[in-house]
C-alpha positions as CSV (number, residue, x, y, z in Angstrom):
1,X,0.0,0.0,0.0
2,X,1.4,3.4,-1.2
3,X,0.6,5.4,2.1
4,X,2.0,8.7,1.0
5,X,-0.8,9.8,-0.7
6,X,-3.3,12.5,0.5
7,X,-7.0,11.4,0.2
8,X,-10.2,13.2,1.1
9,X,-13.0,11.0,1.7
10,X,-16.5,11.6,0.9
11,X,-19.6,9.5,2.5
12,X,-22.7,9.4,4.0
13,X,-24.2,5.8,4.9
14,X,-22.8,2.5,6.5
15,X,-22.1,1.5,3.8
16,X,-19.3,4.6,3.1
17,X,-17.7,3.0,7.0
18,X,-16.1,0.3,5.9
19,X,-14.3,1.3,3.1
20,X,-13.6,4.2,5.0
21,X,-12.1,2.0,8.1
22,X,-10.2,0.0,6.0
23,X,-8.1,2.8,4.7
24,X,-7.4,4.1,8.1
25,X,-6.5,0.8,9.2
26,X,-4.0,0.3,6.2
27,X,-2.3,3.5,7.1
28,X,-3.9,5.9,4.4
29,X,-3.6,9.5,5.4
30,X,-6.8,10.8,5.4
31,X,-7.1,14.5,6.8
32,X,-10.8,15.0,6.2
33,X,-14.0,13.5,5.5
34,X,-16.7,15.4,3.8
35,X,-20.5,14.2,4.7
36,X,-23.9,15.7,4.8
37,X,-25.1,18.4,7.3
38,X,-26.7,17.0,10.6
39,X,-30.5,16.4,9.9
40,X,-33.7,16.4,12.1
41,X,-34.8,13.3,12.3
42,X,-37.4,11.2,14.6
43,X,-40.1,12.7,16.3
44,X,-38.7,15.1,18.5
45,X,-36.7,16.1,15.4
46,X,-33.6,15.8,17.3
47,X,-30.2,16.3,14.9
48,X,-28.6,12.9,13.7
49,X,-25.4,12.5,12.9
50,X,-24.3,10.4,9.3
51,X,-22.9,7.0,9.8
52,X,-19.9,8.4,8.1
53,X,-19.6,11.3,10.8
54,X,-20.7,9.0,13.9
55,X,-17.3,6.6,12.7
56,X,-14.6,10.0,12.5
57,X,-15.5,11.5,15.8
58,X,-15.7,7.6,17.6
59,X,-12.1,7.0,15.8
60,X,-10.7,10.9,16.7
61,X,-11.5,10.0,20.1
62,X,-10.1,6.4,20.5
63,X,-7.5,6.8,18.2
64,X,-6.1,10.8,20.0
65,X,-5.5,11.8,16.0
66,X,-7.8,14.5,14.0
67,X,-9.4,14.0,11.3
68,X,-11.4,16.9,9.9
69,X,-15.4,16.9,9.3
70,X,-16.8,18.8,6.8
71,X,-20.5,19.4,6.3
72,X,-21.2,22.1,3.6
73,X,-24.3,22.7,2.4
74,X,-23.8,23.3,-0.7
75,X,-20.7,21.7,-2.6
76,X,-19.8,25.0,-4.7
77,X,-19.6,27.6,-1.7
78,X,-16.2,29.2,-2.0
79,X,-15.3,28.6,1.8
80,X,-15.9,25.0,1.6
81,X,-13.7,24.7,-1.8
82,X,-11.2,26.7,0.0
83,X,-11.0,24.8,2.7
84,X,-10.6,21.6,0.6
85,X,-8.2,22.5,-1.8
86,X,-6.0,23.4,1.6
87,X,-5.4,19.9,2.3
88,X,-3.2,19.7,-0.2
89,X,-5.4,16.2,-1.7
90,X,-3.9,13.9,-4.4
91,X,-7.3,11.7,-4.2
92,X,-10.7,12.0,-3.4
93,X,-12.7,8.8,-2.7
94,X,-16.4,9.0,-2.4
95,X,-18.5,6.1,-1.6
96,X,-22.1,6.7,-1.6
97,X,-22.4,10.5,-1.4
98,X,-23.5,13.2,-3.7
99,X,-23.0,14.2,-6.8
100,X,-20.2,16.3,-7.3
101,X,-19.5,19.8,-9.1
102,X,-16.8,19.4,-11.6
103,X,-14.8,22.2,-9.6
104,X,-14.6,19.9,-7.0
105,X,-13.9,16.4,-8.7
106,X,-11.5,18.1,-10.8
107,X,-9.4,19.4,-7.9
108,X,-7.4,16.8,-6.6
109,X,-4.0,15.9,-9.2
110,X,-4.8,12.4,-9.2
111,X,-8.3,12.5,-9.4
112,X,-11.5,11.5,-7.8
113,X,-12.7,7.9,-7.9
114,X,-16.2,6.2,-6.8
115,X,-17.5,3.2,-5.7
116,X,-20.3,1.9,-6.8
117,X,-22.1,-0.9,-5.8
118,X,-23.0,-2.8,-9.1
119,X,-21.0,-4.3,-12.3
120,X,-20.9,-0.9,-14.3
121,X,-22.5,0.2,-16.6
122,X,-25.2,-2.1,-14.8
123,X,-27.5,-0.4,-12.1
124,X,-26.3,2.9,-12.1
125,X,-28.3,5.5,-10.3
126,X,-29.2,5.9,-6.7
127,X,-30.2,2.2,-5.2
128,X,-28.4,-0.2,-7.2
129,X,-27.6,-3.3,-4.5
130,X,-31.6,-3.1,-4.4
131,X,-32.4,-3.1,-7.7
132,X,-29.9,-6.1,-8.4
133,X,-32.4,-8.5,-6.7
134,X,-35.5,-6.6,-7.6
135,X,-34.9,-7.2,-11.5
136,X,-33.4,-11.1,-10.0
137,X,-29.9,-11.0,-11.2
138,X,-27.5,-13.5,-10.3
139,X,-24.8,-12.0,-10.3
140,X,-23.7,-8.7,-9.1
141,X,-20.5,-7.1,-7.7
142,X,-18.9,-3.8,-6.9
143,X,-17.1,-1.0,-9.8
144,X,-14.4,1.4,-9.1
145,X,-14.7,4.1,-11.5
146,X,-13.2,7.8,-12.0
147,X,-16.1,10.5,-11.8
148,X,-17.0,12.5,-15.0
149,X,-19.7,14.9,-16.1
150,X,-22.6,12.5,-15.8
151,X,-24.1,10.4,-13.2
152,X,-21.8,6.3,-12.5
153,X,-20.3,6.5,-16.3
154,X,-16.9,7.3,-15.7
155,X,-14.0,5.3,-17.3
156,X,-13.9,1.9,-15.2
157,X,-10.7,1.1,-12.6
158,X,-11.3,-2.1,-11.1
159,X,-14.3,-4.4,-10.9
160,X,-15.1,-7.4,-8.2
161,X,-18.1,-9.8,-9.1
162,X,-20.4,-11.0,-6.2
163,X,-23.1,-13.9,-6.7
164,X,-26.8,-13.0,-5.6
165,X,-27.8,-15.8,-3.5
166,X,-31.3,-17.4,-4.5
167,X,-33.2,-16.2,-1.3
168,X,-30.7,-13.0,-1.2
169,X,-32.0,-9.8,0.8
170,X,-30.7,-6.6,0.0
171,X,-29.7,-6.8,3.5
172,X,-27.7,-9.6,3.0
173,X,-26.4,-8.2,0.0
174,X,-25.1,-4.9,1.0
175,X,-23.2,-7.0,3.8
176,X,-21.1,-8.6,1.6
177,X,-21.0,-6.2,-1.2
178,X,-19.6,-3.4,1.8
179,X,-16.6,-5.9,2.7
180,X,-16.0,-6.9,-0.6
181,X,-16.4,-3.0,-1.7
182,X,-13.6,-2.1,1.1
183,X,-11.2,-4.1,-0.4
184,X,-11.8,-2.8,-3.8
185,X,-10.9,0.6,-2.6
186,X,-7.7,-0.5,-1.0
187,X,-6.5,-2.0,-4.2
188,X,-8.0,0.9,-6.6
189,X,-5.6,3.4,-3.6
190,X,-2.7,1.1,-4.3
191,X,-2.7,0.8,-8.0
192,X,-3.1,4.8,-8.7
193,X,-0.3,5.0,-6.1
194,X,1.9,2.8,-7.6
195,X,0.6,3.8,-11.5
196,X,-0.7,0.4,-12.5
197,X,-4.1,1.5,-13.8
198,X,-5.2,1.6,-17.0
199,X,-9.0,2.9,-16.8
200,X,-11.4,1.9,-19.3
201,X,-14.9,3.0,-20.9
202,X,-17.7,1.2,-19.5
203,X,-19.3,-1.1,-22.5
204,X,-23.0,-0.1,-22.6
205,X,-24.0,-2.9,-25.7
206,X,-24.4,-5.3,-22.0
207,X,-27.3,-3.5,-21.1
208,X,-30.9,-4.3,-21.4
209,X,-34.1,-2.3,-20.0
210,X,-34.2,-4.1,-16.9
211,X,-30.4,-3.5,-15.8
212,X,-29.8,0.2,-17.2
213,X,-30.5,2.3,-14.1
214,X,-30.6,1.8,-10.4
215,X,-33.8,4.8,-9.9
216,X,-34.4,6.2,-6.4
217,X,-37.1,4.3,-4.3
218,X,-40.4,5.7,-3.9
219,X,-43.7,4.7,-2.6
220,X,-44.7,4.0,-6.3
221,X,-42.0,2.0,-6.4
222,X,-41.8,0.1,-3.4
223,X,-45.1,-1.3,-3.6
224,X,-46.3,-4.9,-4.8
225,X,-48.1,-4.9,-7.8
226,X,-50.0,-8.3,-7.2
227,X,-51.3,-8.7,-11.2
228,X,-47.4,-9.5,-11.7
229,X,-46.1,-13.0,-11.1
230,X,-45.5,-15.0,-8.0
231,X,-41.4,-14.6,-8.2
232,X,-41.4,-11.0,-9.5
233,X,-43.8,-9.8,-6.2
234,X,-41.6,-12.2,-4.1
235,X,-38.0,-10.5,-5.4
236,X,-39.7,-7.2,-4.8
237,X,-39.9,-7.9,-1.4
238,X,-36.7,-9.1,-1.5
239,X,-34.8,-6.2,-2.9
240,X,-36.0,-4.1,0.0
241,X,-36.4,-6.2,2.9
242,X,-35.4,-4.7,5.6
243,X,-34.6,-1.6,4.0
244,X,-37.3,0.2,3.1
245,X,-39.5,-2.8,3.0
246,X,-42.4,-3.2,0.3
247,X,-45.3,-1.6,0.1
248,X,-48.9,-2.9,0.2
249,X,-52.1,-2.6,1.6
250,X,-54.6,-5.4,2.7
251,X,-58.4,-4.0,2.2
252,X,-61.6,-6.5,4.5
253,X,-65.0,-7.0,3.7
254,X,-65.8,-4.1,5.8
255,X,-64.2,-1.7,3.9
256,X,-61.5,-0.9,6.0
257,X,-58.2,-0.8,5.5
258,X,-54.9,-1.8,6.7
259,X,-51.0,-0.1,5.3
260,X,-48.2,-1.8,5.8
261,X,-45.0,-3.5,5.1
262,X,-44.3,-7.0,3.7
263,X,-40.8,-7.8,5.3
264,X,-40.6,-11.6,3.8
265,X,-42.8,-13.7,2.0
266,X,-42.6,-16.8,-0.8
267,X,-43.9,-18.2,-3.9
268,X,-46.4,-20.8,-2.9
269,X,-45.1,-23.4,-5.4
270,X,-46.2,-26.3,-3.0
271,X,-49.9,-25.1,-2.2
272,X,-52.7,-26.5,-3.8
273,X,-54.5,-23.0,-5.1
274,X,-57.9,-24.8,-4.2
275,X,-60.5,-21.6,-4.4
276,X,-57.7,-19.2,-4.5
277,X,-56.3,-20.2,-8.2
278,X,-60.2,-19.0,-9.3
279,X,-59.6,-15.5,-7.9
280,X,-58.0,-12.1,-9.2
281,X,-54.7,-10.7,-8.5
282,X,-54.8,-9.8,-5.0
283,X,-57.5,-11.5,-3.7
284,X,-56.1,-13.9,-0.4
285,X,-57.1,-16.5,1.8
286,X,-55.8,-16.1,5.4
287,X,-55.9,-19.3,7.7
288,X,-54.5,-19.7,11.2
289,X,-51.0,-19.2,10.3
290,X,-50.7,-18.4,6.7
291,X,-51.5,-15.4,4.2
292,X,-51.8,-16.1,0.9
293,X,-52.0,-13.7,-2.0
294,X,-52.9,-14.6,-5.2
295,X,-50.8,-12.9,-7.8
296,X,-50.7,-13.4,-11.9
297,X,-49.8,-17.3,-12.0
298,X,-49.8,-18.6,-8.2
299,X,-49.9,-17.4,-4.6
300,X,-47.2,-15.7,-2.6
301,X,-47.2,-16.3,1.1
302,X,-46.7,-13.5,3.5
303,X,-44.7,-14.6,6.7
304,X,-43.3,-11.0,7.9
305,X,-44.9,-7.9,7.7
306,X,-45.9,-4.6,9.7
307,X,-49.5,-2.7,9.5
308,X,-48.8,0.9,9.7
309,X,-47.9,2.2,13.1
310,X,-47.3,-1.1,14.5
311,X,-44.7,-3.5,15.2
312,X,-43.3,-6.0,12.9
313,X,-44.8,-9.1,13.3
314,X,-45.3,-13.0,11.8
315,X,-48.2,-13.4,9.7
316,X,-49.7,-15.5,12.3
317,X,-49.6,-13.3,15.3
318,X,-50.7,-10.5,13.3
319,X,-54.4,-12.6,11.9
320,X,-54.5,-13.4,15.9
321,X,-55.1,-9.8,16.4
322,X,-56.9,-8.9,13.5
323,X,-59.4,-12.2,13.7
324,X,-62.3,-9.7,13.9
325,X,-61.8,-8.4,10.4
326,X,-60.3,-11.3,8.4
327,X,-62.6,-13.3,6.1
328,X,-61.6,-15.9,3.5
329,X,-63.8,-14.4,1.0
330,X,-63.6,-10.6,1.6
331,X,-60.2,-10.0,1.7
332,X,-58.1,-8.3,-0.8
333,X,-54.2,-6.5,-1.0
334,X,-53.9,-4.0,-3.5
């Protein structure tokens, strides 16, 4: 590891902690970090830290050294450029931050490099790791790439390939994609360092509709669309369990109806559909233990989930507390 370079490291999440911890621990010199501003948050609106700031000031203090946090507002005020190009930076590593102005990626001699948590040109945008198992790809990984003009479609560095396990979370999937991420970095540091890099354009021809961008989740976005298949709904729930979890909501013969979150749930390929294969899309059949939805070819069982302003809960207590409501025949998830 070339540990005479100068690197300013931008990041927000967990994710941004490990790569970040990994330099430290190789040595890097790293005199500042750049993350968001403090934000309210909760509901006394208290300030919360970013993952990224929470790490620096718990490693300033254990460690007696000082790095540097910087919060700017806005990425083109003159105080906050000042103050960065004072650091004297050869690098800049960002890991899950913001876009950046070109007078800042531009600054540092030897550039400013990203990681990004797909196989570029694959899944770029905002929520990639999710989107990965959402579209029920088997095979992911992590990209190191220099930042240009545009949004994740700078000239490629270094690439690692992941497998998506068949039952894969995108909690279980940013676990490993993090560690495997960290190292990534490490090598990308060590290659500049050393000059053993020979960057190269991301190959768009690999791209189809379903892997060309990684959007931002939404509500529209998050929730189930139970006219779809069995394995589509079920790798929906997937690609955002636990993080921000699906969306749907369960409507009873009453009229009323019930938010909430599907956490985990499973094609139904050893059910007998019985009275449920004659129904619509998201008509259901709840028993003492079990909540089965029927989507476009079979039923998906719901075994996690939370109704809105609740706890989360197994399917089965949560029918033991909604008993009153539930009927075989009325109910329906839309």
């Amino acid at each position: 590891m070339d540990n005479n370079l100068r690197i300013i490291y931008m990041g927000t999440p967990e994710f941004a902690v490990a790569p970040l911890k990994a330099l430290l621990d190789a040595g890097c010199i790293i005199p500042a970090v750049v993350t968001v501003p403090d934000k309210p948050k909760g509901r006394g609106l208290q300030l919360s830290e970013s993952d990224v700031k929470k790490f620096v000031l718990d490693y300033n203090q254990t460690s007696g050294k000082n790095i540097d946090i910087l919060q700017p507002l806005k990425l083109r005020d003159e105080l906050f450029l000042n103050q960065l190009r004072s650091y004297g930076a050869d690098l800049f590593i960002v890991v899950a931050f913001r876009m950046l102005p070109d007078v800042v990626w531009k600054m540092p001699k030897l550039g400013t490099f990203n990681l990004h948590a797909s196989l570029l040109p694959k899944f770029r945008g905002a929520a990639p790791i999710n989107w990965a198992i959402i579209q029920r790809e088997r095979e992911t990984g992590v990209t190191t790439f220099f930042i240009d003009e545009k949004i994740d479609t700078g000239k490629i560095i270094l690439q690692e390939k992941c497998p998506v396990a068949p039952r894969e979370t995108v909690g279980s999937l940013h676990d490993k994609l993090m560690e495997l991420g960290s190292l990534l970095v490490l090598k990308t540091v060590n290659d500049i360092g050393n000059g053993r890099i020979e960057p190269m354009a991301q190959d768009v021809s690999i791209l189809t509709p379903q892997t060309a961008a990684a959007p931002k989740l939404n509500k529209e976005n998050c929730r189930i669309n139970w006219s779809r298949t069995a394995e589509e709904a079920d790798a929906l729930v997937r690609g955002l369990s636990p993080y921000p979890a699906a969306l749907t909501t369960m409507k009873t013969g009453s009229g009323e109806t019930i938010d909430m979150k599907i956490f985990a749930a499973e094609p139904a390929d050893g059910i007998t559909l019985g009275p449920l294969g004659q129904k619509q899309s998201g008509s259901a059949i709840v028993s003492d233990r079990s909540i089965l939805v029927m989507c476009s070819d079979k039923p998906l069982k719901i075994t996690s989930l939370q109704p809105a302003g609740k706890k989360r809960m197994g399917a089965k207590d949560f029918i033991n507390g909604h008993k009153n409501l539930i009927s075989d025949e009325s109910i329906r998830f839309f």
